[in-house]
DSSP file (Angstrom, degrees, kcal/mol; ACC not computed):
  #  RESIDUE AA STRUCTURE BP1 BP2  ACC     N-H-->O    O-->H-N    N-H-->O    O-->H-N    TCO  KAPPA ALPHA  PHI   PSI    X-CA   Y-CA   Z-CA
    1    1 A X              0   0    0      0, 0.0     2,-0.9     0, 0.0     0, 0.0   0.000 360.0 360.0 360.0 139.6    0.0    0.0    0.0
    2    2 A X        -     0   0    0     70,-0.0     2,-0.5     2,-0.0    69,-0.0  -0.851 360.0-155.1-111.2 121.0    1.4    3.3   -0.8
    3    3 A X        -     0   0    0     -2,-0.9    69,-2.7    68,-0.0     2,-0.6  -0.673  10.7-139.0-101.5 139.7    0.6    6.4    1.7
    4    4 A X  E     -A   71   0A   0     -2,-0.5     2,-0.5    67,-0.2    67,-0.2  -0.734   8.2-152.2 -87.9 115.5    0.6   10.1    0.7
    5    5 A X  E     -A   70   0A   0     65,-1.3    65,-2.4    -2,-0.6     2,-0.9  -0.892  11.3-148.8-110.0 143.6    1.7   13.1    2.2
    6    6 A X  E     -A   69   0A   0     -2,-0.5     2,-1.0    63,-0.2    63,-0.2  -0.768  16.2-152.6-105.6 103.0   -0.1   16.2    1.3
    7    7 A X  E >   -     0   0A   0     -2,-0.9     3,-1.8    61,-0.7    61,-0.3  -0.764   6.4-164.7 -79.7  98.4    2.8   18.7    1.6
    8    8 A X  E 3  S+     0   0A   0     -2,-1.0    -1,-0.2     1,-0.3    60,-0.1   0.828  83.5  56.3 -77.4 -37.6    0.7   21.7    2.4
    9    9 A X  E 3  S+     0   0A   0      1,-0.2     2,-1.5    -3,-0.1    -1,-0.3   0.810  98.2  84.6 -83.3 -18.5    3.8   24.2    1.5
   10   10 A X  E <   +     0   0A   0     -3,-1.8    58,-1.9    58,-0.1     2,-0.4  -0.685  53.6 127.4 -72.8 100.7    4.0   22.7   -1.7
   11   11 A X  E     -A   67   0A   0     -2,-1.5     2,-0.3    56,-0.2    56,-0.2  -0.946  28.1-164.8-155.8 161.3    2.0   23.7   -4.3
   12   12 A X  E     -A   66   0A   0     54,-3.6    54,-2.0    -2,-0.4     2,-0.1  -0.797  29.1-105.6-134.7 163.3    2.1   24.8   -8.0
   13   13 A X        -     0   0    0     -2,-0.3    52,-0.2    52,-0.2    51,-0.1  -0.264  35.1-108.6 -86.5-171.4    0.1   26.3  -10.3
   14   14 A X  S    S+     0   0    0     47,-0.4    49,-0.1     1,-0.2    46,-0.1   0.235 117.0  62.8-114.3  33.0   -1.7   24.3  -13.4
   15   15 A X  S    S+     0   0    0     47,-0.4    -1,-0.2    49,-0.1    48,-0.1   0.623 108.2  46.2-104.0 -49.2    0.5   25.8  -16.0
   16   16 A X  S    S+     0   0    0     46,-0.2    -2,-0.2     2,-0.0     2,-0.1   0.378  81.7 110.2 -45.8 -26.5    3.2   24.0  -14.1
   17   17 A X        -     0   0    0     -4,-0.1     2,-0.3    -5,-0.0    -3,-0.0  -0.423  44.6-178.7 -93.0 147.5    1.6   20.7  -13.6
   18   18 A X    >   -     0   0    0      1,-0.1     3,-1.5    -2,-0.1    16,-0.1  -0.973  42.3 -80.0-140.9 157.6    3.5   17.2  -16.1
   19   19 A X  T 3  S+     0   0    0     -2,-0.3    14,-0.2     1,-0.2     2,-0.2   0.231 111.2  48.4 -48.7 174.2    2.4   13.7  -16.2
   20   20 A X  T 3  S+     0   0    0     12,-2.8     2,-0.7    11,-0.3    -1,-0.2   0.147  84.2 122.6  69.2 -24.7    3.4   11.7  -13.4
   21   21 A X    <   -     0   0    0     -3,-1.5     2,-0.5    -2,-0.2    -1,-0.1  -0.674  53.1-136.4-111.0 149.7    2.5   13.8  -10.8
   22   22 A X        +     0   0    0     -2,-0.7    47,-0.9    47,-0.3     2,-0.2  -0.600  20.8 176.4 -77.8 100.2    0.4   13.6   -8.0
   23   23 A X  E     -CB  30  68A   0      7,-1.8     2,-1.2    -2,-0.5     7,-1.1  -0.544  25.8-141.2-109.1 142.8   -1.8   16.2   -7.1
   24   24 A X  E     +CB  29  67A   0     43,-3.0    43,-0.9    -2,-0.2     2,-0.3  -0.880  35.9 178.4-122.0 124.3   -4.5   16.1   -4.0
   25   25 A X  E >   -C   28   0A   0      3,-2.2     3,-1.8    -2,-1.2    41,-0.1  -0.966  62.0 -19.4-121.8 134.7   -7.7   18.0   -5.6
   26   26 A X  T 3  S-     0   0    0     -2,-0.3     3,-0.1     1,-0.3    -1,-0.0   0.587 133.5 -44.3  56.9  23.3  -11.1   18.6   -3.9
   27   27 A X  T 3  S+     0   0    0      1,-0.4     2,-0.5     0, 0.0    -1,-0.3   0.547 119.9 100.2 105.5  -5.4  -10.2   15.6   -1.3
   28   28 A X  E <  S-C   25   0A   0     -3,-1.8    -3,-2.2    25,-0.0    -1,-0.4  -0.895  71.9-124.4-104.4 138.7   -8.8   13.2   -3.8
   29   29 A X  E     -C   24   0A   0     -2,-0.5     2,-0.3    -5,-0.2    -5,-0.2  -0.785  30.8-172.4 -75.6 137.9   -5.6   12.1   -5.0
   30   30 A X  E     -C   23   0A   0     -7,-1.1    -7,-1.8    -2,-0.3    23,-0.1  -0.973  12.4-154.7-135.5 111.8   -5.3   12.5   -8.6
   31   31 A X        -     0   0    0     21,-0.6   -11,-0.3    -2,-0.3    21,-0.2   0.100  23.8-128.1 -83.0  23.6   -2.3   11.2  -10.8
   32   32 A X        +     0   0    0    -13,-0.1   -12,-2.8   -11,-0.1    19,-0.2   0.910  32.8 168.7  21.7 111.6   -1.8   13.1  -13.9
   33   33 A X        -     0   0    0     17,-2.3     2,-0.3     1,-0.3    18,-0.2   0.946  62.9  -1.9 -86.2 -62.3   -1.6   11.1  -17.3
   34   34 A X  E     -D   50   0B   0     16,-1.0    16,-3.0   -15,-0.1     2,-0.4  -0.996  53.7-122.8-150.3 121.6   -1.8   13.7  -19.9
   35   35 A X  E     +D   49   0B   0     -2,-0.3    14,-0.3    14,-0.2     3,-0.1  -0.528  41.4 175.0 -68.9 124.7   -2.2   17.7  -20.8
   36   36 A X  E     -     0   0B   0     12,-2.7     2,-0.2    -2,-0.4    13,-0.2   0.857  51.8  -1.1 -96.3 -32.7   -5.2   16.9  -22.9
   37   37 A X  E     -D   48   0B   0     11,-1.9    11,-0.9    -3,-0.1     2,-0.3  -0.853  41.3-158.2-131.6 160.1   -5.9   20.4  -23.5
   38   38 A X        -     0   0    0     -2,-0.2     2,-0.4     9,-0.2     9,-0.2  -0.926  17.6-178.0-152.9 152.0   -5.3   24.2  -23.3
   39   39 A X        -     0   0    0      7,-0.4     7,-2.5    -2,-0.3     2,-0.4  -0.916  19.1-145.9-154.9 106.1   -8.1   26.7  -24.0
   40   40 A X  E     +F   45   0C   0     -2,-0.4     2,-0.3     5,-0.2     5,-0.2  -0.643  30.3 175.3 -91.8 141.0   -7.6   30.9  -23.9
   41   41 A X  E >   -F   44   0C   0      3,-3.6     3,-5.7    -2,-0.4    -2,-0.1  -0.987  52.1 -90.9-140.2 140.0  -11.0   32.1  -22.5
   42   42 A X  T 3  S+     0   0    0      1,-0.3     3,-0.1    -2,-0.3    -2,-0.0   0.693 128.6  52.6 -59.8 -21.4  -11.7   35.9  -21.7
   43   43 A X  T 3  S-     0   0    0      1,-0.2     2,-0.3     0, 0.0    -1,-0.3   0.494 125.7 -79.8 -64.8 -14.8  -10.4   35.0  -18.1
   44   44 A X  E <   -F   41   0C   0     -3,-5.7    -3,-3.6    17,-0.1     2,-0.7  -0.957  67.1 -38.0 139.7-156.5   -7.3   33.5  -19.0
   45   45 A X  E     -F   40   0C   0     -2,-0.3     2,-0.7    -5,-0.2    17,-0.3  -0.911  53.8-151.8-115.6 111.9   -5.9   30.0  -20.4
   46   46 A X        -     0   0    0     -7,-2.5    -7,-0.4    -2,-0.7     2,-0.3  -0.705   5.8-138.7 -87.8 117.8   -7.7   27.0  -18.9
   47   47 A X  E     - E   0  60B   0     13,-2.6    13,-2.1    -2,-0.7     2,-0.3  -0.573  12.1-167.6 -97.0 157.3   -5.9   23.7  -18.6
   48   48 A X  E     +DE  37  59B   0    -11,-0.9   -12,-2.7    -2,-0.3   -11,-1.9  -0.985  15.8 174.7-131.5 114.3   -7.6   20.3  -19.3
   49   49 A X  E     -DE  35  58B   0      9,-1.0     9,-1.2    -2,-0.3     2,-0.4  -0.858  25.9-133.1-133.3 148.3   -5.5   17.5  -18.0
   50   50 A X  E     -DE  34  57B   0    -16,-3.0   -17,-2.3    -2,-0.4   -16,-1.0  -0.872  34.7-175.3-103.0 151.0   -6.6   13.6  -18.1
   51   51 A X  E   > - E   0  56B   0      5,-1.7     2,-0.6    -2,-0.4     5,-0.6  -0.809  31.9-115.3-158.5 110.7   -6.1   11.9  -14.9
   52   52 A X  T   5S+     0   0    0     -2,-0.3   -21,-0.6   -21,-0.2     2,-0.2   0.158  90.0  23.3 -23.8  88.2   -6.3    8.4  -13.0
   53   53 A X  T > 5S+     0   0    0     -2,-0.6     3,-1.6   -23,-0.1     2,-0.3  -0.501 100.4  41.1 135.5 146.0   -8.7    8.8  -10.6
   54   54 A X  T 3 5S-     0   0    0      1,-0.2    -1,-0.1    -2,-0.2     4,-0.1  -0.494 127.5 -29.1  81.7-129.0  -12.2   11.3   -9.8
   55   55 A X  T 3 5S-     0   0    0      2,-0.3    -1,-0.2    -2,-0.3    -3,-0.1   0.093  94.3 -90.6-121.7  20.9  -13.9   11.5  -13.4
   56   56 A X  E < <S+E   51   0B   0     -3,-1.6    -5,-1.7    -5,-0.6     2,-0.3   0.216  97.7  81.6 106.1 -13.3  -10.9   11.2  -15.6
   57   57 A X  E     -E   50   0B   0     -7,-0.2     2,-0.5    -6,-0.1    -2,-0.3  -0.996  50.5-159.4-154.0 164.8  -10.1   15.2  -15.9
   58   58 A X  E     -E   49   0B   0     -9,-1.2    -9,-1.0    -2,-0.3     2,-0.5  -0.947  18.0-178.9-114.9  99.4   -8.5   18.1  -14.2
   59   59 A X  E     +E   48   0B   0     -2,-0.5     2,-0.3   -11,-0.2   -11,-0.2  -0.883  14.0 150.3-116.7 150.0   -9.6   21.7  -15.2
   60   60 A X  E     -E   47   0B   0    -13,-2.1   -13,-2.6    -2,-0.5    -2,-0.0  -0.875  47.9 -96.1-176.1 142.3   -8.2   24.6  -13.8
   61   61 A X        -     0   0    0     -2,-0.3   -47,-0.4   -15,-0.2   -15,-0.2   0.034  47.5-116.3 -64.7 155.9   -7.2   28.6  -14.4
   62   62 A X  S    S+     0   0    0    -17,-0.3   -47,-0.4     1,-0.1   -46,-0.2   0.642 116.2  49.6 -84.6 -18.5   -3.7   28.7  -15.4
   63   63 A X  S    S+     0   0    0    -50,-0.1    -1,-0.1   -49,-0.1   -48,-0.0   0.585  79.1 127.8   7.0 -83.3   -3.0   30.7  -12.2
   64   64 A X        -     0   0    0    -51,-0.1   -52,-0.1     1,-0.1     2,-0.1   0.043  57.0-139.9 -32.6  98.9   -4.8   28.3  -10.2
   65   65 A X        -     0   0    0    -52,-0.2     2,-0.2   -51,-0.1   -52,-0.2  -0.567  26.2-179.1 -78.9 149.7   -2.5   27.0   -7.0
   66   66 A X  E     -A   12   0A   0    -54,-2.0   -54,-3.6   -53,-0.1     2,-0.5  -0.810  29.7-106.1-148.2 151.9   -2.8   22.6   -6.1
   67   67 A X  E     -AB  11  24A   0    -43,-0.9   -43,-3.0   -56,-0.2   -56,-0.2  -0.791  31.6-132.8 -83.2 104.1   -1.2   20.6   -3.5
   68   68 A X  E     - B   0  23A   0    -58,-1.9   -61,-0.7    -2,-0.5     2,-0.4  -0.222  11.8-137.6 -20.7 138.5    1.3   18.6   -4.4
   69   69 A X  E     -A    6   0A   0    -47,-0.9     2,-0.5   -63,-0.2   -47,-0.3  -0.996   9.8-163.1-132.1 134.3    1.7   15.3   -3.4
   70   70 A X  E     -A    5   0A   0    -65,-2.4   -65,-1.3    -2,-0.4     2,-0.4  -0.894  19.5-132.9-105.7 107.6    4.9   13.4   -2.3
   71   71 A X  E      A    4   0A   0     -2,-0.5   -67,-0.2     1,-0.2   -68,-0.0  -0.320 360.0 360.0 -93.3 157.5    5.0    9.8   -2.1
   72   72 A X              0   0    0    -69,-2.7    -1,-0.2    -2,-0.4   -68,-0.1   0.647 360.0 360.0-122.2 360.0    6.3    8.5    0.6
């Protein structure tokens, strides 16, 4: 069994985020497969990322700070 620590001081934006890593979103762990997307929208560039886990994608402001995850 593999356990996670949610390194709270880590975090990135979702301009930042590349496959392989592990992000804890809205109470979930989420692995990150693939940038599936990128989208400029009068608010900014929204990224669309496919991911193991929750309902298969990740959207988020390009901004947008996520928790990292380390495994440990």
């Amino acid at each position: 069994m593999t356990m996670f620590n949610v390194q709270p001081k880590r975090k990135t934006t979702f301009q930042r985020l590349k496959p392989g890593m592990a992000v804890f979103y809205n109470e979930k762990v989420l692995k990150i497969i693939k940038l599936r997307n990128i989208k400029l929208t009068e608010k900014g560039l929204i990224y669309q990322f496919d991911v193991d886990g929750s309902n298969g994608i990740l959207m988020g402001e390009s901004g947008t700070r996520i928790s990292i995850i380390k495994e440990s």
